[in-house]
C-alpha positions as CSV (number, residue, x, y, z in Angstrom):
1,X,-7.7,-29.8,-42.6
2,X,-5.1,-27.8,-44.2
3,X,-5.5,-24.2,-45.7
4,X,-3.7,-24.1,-49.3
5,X,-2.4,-21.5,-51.6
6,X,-0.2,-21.5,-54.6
7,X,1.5,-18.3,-54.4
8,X,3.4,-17.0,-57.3
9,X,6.8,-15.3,-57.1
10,X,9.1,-13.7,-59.3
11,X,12.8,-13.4,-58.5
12,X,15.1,-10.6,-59.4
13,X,16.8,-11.6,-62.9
14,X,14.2,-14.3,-63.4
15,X,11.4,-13.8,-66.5
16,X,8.9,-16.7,-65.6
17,X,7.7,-16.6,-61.6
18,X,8.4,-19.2,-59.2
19,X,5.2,-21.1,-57.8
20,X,5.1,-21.6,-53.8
21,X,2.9,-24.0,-52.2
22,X,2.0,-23.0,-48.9
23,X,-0.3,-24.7,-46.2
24,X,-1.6,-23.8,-42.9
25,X,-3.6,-26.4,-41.0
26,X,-6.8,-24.9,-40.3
27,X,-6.8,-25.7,-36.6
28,X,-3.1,-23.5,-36.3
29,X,-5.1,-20.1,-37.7
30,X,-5.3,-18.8,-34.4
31,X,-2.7,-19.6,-31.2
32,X,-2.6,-18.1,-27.9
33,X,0.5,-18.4,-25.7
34,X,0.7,-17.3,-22.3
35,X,3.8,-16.6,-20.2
36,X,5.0,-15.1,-16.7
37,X,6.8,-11.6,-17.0
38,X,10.4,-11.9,-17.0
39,X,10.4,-15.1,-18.9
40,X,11.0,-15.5,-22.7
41,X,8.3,-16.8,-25.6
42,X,9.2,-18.5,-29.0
43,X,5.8,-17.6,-31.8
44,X,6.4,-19.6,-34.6
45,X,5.0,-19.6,-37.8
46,X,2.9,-22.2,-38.7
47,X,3.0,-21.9,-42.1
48,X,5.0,-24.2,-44.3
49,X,5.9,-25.0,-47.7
50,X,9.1,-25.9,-50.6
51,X,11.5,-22.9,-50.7
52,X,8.8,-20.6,-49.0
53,X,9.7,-16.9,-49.3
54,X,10.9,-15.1,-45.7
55,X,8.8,-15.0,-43.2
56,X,7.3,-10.7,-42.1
57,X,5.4,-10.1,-38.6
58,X,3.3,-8.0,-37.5
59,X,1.9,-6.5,-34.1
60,X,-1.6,-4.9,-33.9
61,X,-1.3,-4.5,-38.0
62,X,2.3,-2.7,-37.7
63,X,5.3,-4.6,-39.2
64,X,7.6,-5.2,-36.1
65,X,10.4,-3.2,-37.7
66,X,8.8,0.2,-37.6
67,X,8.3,-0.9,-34.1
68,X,10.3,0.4,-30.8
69,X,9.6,-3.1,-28.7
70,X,12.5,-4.0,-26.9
71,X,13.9,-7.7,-26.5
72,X,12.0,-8.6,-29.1
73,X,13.4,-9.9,-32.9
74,X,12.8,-12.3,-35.7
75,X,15.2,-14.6,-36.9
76,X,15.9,-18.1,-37.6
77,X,15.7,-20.5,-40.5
78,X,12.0,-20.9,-39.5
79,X,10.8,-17.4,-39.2
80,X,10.2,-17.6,-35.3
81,X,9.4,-14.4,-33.3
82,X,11.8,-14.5,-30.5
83,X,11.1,-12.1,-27.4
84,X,14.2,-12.7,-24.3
85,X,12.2,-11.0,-21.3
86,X,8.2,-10.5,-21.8
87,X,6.8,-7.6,-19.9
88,X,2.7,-6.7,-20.0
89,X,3.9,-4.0,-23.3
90,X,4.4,-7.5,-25.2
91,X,0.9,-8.4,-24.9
92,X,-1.3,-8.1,-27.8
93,X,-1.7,-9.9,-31.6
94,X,0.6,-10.9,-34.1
95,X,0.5,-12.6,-37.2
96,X,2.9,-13.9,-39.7
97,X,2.9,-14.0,-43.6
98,X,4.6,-14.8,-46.3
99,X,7.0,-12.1,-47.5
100,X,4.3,-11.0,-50.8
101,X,1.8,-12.9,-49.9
102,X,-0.7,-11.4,-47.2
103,X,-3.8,-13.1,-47.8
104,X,-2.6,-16.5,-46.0
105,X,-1.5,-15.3,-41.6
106,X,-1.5,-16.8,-38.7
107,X,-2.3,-15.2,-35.6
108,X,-0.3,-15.6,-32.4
109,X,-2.1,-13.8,-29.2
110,X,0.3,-13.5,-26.8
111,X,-0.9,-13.2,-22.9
112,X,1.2,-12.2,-20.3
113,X,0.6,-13.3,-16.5
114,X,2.0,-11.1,-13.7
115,X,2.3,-12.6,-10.4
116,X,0.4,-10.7,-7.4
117,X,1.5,-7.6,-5.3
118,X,-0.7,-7.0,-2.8
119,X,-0.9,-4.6,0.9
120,X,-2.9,-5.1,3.4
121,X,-4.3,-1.6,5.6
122,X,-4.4,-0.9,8.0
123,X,-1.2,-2.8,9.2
124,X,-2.0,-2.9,13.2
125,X,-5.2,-1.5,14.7
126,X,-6.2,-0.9,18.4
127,X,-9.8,-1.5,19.1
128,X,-12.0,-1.3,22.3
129,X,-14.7,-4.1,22.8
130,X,-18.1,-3.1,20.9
131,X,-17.0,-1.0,17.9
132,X,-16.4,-2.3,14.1
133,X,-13.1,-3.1,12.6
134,X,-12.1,-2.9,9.2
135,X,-9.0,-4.9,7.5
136,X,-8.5,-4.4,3.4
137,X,-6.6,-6.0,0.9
138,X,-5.3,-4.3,-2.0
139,X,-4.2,-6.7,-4.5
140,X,-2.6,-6.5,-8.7
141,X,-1.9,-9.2,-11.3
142,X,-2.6,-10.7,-14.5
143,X,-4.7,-12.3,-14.2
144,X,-6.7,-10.9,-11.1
145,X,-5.9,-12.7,-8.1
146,X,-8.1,-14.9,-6.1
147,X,-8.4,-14.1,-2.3
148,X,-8.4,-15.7,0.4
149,X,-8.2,-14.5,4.1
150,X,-6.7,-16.7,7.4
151,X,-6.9,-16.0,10.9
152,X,-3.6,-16.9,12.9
153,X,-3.2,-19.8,10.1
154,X,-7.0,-21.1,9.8
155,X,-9.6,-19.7,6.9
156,X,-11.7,-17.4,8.0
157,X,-14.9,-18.6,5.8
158,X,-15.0,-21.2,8.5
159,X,-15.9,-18.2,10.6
160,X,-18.1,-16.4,8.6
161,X,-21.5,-15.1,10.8
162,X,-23.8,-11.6,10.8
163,X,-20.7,-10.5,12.7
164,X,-17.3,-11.1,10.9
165,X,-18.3,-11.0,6.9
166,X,-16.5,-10.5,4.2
167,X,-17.0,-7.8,2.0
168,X,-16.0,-6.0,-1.8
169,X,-15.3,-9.2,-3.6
170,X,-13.4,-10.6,-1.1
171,X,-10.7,-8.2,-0.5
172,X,-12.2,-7.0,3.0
173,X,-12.8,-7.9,5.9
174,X,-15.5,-6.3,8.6
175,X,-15.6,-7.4,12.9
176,X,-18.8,-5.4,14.2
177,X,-18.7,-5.6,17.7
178,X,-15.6,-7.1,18.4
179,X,-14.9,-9.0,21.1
180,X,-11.5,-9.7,22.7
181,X,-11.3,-13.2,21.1
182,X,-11.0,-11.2,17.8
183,X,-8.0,-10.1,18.6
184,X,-5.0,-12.1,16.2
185,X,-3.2,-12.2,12.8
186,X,-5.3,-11.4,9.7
187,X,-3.6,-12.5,6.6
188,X,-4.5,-11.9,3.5
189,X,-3.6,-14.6,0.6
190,X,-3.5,-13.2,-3.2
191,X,-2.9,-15.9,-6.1
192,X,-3.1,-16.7,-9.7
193,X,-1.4,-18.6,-12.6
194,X,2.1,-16.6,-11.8
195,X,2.5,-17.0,-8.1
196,X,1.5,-15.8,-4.8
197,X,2.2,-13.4,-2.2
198,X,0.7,-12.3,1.0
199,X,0.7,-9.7,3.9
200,X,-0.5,-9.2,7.6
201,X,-2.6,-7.3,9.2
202,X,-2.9,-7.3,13.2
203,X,-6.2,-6.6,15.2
204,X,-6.0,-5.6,19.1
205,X,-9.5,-5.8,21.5
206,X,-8.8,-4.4,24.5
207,X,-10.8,-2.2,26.5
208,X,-9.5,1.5,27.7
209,X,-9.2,0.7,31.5
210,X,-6.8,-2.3,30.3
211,X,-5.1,-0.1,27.9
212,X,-4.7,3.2,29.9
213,X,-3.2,0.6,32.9
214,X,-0.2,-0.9,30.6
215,X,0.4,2.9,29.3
216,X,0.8,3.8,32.9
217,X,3.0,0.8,33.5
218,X,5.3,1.4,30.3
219,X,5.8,5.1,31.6
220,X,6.3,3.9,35.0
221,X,8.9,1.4,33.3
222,X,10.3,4.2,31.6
223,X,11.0,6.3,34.3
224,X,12.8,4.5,36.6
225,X,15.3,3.5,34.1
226,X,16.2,6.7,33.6
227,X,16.3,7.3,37.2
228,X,19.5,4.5,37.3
């Protein structure tokens, strides 16, 4: 179905108004569009009609020309909103009307989608057989990213037991008495609609004797190539 209004309009220098017939299909009231940052979005106006009047937009209520929004204008023959390189200030509602006629908008919610930073801490840990390690993953987008973890390339829910859990939505990972086969590569996966990214975090089990022998042997190493 089709919203209609007769609008009427007088031009400058004319005595008897103008009558505009505008429509806007019912199912058009409302439309969402949803881009990546650092891409460009088209909102055009939905509503038609015979020698409509210009088309005005608004953001949050505010005409777009009071307005300090960068990379963002309307022009055109059709009234289109046109906005070169979307960042998350874009975001938010507008609506288009008829220039003198308010009653009849459309509303265009614009979504942005950020693709996912994320960190991983700590970035290398030392550990001795017995005690609990912790990894954590710190991860931002739009929308939240989904998380997923891999030891040395293989998903660690495969692994999941009353020792090695995962913990705080996801985004960390707990060893309680570690054993040298935890030892590896924990990687940490972030993505959503705008991309992915990922980081590392590397776990060492080895026991004090072990460790306090290969410190000895670096020195030892050390030394005599000084002594050359």
């Amino acid at each position: 179905m089709e919203t209609k209004r007769h609008v009427l309009g007088l031009k400058v220098g004319e005595e008897r108004p103008n009558v505009y017939l505008l429509n806007l299909p019912d199912e058009q009231k409302v439309s969402i569009t949803t881009v990546t940052v650092g891409q460009s979005a088209v909102l055009t106006c939905a509503i038609t009609g015979e020698l409509r009047p210009p088309i005005l937009w608004k953001r949050n209520h505010q005409y777009l020309n009071s307005l300090n929004l960068e990379d963002l204008s309307d022009f055109g023959d059709d009234g289109s909103l046109y906005i070169t390189k979307v960042t998350t200030t874009h975001m938010g509602n507008y609506t288009c009307h008829v220039d003198g006629y308010e009653k009849l908008f459309q509303t265009h919610v614009l979504q942005v989608n950020v693709p996912p930073v994320i960190r991983v801490y700590p970035e290398s840990q030392a550990r001795e057989p017995g005690v609990t390690a912790s990894l954590r993953c710190y991860a931002e987008g739009i929308p939240s990213p989904q998380l997923t973890w891999l030891k040395n390339g293989m998903d660690i829910k495969t692994k999941l037991s009353k020792q090695l859990t995962l913990q705080a939505n996801g985004s960390e990972v707990h060893i309680s008495n570690v054993h040298f086969e935890d030892t590896g590569a924990y990687t940490c996966i972030a993505k959503n609609e705008a991309g992915v990214d990922e980081d590392i975090s590397s776990l060492f089990v080895e026991d004090s004797a072990r460790k306090t022998l290969v410190e000895v042997e670096r020195h030892v190493y050390h030394d005599s190539r000084h002594c050359l």
